[in-house]
Backbone as a chain_set.jsonl record, in Angstrom:
{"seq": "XXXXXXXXXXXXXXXXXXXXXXXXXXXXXXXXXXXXXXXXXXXXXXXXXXXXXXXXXXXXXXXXXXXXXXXXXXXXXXXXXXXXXXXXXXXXXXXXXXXXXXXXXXXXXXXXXXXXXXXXXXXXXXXXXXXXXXXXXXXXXXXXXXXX", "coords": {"N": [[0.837, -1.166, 0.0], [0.539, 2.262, -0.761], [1.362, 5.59, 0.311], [-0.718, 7.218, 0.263], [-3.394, 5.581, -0.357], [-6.104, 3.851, 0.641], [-7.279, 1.126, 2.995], [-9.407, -1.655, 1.653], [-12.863, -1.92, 2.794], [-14.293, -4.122, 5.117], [-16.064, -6.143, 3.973], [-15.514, -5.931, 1.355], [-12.45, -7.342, 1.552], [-12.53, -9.949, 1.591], [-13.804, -10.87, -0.54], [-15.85, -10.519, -3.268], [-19.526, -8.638, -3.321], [-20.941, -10.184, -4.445], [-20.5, -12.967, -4.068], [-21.428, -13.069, -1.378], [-23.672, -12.318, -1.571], [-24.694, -14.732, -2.348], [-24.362, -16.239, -0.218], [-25.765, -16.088, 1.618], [-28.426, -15.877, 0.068], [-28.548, -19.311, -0.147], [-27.892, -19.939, 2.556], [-31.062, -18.883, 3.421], [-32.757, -20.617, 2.127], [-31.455, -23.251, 2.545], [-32.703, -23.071, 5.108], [-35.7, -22.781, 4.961], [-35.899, -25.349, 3.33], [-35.661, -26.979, 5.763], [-37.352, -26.252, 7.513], [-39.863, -27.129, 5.985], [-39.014, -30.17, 5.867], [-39.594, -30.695, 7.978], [-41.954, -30.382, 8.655], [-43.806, -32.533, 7.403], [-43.472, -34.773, 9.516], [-44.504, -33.907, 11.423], [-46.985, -34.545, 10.832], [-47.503, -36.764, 9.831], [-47.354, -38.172, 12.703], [-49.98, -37.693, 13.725], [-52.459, -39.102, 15.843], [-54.205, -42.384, 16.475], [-57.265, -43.322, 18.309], [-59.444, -45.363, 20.311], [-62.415, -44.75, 20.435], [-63.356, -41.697, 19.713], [-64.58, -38.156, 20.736], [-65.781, -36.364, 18.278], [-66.375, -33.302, 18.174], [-64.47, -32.638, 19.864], [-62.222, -34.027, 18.985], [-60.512, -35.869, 20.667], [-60.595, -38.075, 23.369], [-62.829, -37.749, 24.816], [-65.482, -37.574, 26.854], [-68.946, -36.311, 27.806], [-70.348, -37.61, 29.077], [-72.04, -41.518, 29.627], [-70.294, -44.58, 28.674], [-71.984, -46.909, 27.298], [-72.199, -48.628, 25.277], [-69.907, -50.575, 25.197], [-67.901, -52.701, 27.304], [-65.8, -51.607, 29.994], [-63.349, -50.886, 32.473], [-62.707, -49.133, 35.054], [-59.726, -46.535, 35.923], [-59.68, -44.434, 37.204], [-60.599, -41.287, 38.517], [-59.757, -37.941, 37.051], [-58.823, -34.969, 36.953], [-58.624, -31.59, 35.91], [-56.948, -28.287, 35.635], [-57.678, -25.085, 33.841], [-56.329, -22.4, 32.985], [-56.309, -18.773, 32.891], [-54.336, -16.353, 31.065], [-53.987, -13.8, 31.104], [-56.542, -11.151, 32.463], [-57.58, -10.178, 30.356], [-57.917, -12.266, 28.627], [-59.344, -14.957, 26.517], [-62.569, -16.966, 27.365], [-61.313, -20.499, 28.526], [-61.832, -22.934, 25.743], [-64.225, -25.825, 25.321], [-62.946, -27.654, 23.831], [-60.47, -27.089, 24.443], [-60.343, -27.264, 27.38], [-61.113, -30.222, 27.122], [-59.299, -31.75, 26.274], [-57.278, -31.369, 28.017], [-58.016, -32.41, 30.005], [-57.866, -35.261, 28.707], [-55.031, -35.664, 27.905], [-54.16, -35.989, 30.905], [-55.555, -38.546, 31.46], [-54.251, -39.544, 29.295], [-52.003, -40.61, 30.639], [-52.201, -42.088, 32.14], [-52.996, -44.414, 31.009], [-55.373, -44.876, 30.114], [-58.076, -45.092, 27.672], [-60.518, -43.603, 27.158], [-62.203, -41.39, 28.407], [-65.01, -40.535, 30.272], [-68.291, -38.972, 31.471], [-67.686, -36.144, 31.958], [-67.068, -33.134, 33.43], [-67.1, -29.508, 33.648], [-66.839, -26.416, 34.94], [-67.708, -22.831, 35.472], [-65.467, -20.179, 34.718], [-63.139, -19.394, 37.524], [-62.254, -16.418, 39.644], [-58.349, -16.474, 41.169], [-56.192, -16.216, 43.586], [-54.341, -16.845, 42.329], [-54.246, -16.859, 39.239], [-56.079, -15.272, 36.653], [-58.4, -16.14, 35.94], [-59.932, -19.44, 36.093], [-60.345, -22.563, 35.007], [-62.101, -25.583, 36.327], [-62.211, -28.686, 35.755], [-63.613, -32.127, 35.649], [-63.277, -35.876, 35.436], [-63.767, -39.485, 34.658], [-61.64, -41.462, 34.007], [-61.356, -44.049, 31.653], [-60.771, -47.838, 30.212], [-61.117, -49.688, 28.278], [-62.027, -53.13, 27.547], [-61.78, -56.055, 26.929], [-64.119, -58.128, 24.817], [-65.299, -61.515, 25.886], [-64.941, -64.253, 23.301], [-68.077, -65.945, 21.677], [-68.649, -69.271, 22.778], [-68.951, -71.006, 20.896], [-68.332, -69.548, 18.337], [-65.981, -69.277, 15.975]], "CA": [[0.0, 0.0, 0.0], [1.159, 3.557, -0.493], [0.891, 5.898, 0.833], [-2.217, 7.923, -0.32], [-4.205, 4.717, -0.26], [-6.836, 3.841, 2.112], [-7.483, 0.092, 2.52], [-10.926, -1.663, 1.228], [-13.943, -2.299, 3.885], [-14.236, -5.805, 5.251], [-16.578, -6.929, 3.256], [-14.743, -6.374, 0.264], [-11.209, -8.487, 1.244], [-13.27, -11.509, 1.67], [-14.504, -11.332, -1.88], [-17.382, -9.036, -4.095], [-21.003, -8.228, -3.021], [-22.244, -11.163, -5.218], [-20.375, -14.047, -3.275], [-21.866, -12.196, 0.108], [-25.484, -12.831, -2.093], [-24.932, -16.168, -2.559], [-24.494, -17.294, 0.634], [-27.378, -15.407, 2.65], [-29.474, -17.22, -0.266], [-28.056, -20.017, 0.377], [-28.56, -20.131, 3.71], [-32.015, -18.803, 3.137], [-33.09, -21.866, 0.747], [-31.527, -24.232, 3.714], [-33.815, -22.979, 5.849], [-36.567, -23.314, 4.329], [-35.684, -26.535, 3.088], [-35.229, -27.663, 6.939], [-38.518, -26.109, 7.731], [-40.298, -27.558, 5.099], [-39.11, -31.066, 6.178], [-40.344, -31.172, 9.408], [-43.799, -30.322, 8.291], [-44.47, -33.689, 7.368], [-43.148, -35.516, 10.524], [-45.787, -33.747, 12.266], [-48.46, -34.835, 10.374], [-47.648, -38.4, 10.615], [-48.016, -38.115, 14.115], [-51.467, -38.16, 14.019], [-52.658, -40.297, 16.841], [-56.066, -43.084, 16.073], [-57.871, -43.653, 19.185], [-60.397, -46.361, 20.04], [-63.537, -43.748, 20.096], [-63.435, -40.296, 19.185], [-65.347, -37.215, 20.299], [-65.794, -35.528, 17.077], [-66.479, -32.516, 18.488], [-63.742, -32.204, 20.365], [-60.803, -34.724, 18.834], [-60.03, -36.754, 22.169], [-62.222, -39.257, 23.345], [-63.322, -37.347, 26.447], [-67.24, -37.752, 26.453], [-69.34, -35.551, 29.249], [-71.672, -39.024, 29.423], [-71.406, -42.34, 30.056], [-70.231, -44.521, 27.414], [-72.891, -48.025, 27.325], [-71.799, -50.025, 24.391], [-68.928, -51.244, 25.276], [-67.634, -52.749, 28.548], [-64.656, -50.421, 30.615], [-62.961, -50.777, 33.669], [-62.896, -47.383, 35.663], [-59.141, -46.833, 35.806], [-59.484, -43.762, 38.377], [-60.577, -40.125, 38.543], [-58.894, -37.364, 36.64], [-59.271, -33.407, 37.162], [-57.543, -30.603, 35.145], [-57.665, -26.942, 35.351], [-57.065, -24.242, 32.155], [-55.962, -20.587, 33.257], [-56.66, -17.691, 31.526], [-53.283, -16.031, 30.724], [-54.081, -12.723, 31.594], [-57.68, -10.406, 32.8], [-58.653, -10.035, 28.835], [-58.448, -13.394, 27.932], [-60.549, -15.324, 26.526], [-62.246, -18.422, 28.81], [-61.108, -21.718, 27.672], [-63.18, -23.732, 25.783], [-64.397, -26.727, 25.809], [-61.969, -28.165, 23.502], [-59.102, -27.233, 25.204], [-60.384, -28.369, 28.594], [-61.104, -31.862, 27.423], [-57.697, -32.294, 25.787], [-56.25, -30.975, 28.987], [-58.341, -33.668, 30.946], [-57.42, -36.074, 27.802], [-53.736, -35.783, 28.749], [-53.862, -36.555, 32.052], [-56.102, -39.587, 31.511], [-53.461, -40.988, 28.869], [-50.968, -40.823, 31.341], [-52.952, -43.699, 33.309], [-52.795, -45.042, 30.092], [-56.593, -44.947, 29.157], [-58.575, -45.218, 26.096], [-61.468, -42.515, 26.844], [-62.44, -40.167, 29.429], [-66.582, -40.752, 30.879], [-68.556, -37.711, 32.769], [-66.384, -35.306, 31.718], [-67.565, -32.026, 33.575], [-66.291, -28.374, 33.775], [-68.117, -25.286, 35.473], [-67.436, -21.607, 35.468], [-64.073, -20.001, 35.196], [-63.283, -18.35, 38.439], [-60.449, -15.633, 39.831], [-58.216, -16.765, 42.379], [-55.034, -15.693, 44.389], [-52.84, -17.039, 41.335], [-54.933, -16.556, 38.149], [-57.306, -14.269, 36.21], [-59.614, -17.357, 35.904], [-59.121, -21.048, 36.213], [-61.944, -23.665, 34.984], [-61.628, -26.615, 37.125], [-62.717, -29.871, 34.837], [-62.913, -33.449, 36.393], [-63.602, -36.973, 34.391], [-62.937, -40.674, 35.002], [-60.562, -42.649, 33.015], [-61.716, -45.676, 31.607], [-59.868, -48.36, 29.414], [-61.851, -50.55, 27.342], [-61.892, -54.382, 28.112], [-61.917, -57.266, 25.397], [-65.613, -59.157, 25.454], [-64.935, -62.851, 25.449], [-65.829, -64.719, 22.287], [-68.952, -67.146, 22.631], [-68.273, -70.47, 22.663], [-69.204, -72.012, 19.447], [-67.796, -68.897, 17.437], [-64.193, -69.287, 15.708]], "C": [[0.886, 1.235, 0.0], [0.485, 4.401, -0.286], [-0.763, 6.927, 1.462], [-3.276, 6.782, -0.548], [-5.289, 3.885, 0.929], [-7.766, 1.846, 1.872], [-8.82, -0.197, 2.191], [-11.478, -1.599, 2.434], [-13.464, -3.795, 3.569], [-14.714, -6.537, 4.19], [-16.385, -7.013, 1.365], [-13.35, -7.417, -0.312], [-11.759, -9.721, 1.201], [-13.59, -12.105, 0.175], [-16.116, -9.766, -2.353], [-18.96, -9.256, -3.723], [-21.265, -9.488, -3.434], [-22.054, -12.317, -4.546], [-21.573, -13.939, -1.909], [-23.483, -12.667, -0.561], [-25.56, -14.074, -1.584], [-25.279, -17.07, -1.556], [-25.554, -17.134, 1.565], [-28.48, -16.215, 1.742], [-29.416, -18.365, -0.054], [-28.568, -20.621, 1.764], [-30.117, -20.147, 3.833], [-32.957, -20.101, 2.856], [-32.457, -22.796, 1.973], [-32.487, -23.988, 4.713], [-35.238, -23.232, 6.255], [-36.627, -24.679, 4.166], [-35.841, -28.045, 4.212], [-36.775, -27.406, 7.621], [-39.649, -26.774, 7.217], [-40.257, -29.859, 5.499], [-39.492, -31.763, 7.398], [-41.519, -31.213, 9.473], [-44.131, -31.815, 8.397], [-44.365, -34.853, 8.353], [-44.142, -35.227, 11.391], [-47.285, -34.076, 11.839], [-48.493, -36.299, 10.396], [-47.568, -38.8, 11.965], [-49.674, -38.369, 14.64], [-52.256, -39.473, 14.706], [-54.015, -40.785, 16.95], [-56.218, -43.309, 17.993], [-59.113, -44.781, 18.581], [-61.884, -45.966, 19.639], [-62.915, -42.508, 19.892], [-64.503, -39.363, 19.663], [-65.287, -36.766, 19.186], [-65.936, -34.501, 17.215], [-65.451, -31.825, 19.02], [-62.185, -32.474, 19.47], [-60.524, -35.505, 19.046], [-61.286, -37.237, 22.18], [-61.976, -38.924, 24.966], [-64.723, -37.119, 26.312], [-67.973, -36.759, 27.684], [-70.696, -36.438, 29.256], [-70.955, -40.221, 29.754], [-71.221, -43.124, 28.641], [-71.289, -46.435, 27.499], [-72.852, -48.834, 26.478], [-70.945, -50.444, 24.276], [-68.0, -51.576, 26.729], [-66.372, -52.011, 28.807], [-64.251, -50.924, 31.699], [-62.628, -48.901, 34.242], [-61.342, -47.9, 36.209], [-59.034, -45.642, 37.046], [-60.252, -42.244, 37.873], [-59.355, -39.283, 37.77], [-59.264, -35.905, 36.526], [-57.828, -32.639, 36.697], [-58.37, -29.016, 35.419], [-56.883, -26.069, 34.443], [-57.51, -22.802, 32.92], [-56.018, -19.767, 32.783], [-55.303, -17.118, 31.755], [-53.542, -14.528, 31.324], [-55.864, -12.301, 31.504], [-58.367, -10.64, 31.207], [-58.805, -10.806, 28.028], [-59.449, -14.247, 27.508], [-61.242, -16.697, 27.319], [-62.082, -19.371, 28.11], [-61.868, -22.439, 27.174], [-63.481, -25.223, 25.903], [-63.363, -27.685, 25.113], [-60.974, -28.524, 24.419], [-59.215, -27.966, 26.769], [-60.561, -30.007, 28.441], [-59.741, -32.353, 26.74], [-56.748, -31.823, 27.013], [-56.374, -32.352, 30.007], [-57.913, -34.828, 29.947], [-55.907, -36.253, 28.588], [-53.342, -36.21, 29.945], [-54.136, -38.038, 32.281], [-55.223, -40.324, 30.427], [-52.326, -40.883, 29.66], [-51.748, -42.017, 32.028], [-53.188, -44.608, 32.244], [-55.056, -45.385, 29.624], [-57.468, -44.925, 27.806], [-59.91, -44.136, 26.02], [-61.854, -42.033, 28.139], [-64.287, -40.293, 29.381], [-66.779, -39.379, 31.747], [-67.772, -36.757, 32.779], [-67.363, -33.69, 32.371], [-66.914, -31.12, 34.003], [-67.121, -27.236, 34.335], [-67.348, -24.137, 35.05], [-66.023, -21.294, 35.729], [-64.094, -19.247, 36.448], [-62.079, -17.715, 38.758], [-60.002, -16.468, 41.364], [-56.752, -15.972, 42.726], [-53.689, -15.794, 42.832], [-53.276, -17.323, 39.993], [-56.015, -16.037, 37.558], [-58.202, -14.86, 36.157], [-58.85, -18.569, 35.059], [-60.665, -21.449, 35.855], [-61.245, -24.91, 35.242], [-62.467, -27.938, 35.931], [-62.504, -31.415, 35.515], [-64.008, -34.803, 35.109], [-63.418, -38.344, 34.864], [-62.957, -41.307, 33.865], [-61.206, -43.935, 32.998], [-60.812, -46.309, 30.556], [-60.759, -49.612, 29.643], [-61.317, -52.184, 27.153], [-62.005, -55.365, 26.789], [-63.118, -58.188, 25.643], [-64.433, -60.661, 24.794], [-65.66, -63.427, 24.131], [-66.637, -65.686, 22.693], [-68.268, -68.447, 22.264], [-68.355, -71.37, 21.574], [-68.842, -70.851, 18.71], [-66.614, -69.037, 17.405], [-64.203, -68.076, 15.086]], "O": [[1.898, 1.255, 0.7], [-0.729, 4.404, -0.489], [-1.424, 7.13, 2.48], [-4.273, 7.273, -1.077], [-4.892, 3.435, 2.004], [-8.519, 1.473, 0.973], [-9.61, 0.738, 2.323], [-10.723, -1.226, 3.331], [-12.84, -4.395, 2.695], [-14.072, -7.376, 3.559], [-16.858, -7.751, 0.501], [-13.076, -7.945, -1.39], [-11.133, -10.574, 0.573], [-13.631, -13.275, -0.205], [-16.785, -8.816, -1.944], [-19.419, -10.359, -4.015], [-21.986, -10.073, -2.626], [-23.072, -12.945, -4.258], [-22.424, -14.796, -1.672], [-24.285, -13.329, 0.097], [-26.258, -14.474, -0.652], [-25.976, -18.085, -1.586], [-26.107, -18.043, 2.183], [-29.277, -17.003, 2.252], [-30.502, -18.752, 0.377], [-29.397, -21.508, 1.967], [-30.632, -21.177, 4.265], [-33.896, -20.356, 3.609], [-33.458, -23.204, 2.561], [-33.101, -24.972, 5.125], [-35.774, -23.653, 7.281], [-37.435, -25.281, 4.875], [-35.999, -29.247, 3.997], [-37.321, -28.338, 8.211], [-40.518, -27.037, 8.049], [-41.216, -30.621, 5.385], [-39.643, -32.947, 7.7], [-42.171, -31.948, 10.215], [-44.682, -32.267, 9.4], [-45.047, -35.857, 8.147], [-44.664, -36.098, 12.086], [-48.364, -33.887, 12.401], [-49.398, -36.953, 10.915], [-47.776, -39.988, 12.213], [-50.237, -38.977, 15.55], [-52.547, -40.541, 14.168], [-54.932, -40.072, 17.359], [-55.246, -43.422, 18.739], [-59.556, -45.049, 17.464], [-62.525, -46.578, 18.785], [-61.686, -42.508, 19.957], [-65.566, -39.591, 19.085], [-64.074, -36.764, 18.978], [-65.605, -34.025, 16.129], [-65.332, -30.615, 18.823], [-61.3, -31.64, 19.282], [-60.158, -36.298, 18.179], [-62.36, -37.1, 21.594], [-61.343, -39.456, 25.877], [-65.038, -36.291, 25.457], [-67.185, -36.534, 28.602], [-71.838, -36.006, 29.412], [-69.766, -40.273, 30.07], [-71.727, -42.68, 27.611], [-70.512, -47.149, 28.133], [-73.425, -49.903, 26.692], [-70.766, -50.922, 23.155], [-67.403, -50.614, 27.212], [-65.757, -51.726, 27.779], [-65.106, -51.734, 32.057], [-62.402, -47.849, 33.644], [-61.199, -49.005, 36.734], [-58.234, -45.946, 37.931], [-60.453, -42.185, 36.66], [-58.202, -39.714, 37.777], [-60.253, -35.739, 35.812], [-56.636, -32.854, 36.916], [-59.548, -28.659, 35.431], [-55.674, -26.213, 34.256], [-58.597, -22.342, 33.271], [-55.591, -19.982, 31.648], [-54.94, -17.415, 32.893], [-52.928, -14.409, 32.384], [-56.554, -12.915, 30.69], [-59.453, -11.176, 30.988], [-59.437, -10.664, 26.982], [-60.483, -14.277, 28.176], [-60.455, -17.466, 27.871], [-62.605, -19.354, 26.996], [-62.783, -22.826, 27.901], [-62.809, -25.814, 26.749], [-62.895, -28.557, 25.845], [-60.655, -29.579, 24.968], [-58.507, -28.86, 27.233], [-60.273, -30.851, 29.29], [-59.353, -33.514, 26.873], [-55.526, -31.931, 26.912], [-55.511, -33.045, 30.546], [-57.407, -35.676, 30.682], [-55.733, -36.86, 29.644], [-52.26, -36.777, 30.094], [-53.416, -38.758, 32.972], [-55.269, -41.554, 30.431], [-51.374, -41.234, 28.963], [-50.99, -42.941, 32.321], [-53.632, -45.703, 32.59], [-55.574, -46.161, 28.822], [-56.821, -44.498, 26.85], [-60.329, -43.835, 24.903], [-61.551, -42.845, 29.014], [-64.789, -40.094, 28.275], [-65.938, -38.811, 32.444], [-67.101, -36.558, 33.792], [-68.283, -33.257, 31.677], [-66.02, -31.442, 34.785], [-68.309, -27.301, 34.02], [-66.376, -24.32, 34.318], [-65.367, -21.836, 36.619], [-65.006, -18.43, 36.572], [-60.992, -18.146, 38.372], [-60.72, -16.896, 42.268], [-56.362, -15.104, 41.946], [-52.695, -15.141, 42.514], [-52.576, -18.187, 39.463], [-57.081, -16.423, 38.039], [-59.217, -14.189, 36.338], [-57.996, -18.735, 34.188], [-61.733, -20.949, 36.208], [-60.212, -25.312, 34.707], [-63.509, -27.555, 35.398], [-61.39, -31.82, 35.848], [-64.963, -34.627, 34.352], [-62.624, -38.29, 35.803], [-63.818, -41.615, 33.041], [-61.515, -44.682, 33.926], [-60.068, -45.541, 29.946], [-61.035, -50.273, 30.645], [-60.224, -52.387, 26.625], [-62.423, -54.969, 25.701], [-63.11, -58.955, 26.605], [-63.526, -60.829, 23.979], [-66.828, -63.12, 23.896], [-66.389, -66.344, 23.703], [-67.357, -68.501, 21.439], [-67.755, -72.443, 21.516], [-69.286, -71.294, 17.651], [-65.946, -68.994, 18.438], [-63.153, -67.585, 14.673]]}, "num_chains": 1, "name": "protein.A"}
């Protein structure tokens, strides 16, 4: 260098503007690419149950269920918080997939009597709806005796 010369900017010793493109697209286009492939891992996830609310998703029922024998596997109660004063109250969805969750941890197959009341305020949330259910898990009838 002499002395009347003033060296480049950084991002010129490295190489010219267009390399510097390439690789932000580059990157870009991996990104995507990485995003894009996870999509479909979550959709084969999709988990069959033995019944189905349809309404809801989960096979949490707010009845009893009469065509098909159960063992009562225990009680199960959930409560859904409102996030802050201007939220909105949870609905019924979300409370029976909250009580859902708990009841496949006991490893059950559907949720009976599923009931939820009024959200209310308390010491440690803007409103809570308390939801309770019992877990059942669905039994195998015996075959009759002269059927193969």
């Amino acid at each position: 260098m002499t002395v009347g010369e003033r060296p480049l900017p950084l991002v010129f010793r490295f190489g010219d503007l267009g390399d510097i493109m390439k690789i932000v697209k580059s990157a870009a286009l991996a990104a995507v690419l990485i995003v894009a492939g996870v999509q479909p891992l979550a959709a084969k996830d999709a988990k069959t149950y033995a019944i189905v609310n349809e309404a809801v998703g989960v096979p949490v029922f707010p009845h009893d269920i009469t065509d098909r024998p159960y063992k009562v596997l225990g009680e199960v109660t959930a409560g859904v918080r409102k996030a802050t004063i201007f939220s909105k109250e949870a609905s019924q969805e979300k409370i029976y997939r909250e009580l859902w969750e708990r009841a496949e941890k006991l490893g059950a197959d559907a949720v009976i009597n599923a009931k939820y009341g009024d959200s209310h305020v308390t010491a440690f949330s803007w409103g809570k709806t308390n939801a309770t259910g019992t877990a059942v898990k669905f039994v195998e009838t015996p075959a009759p005796a002269g059927a193969n």
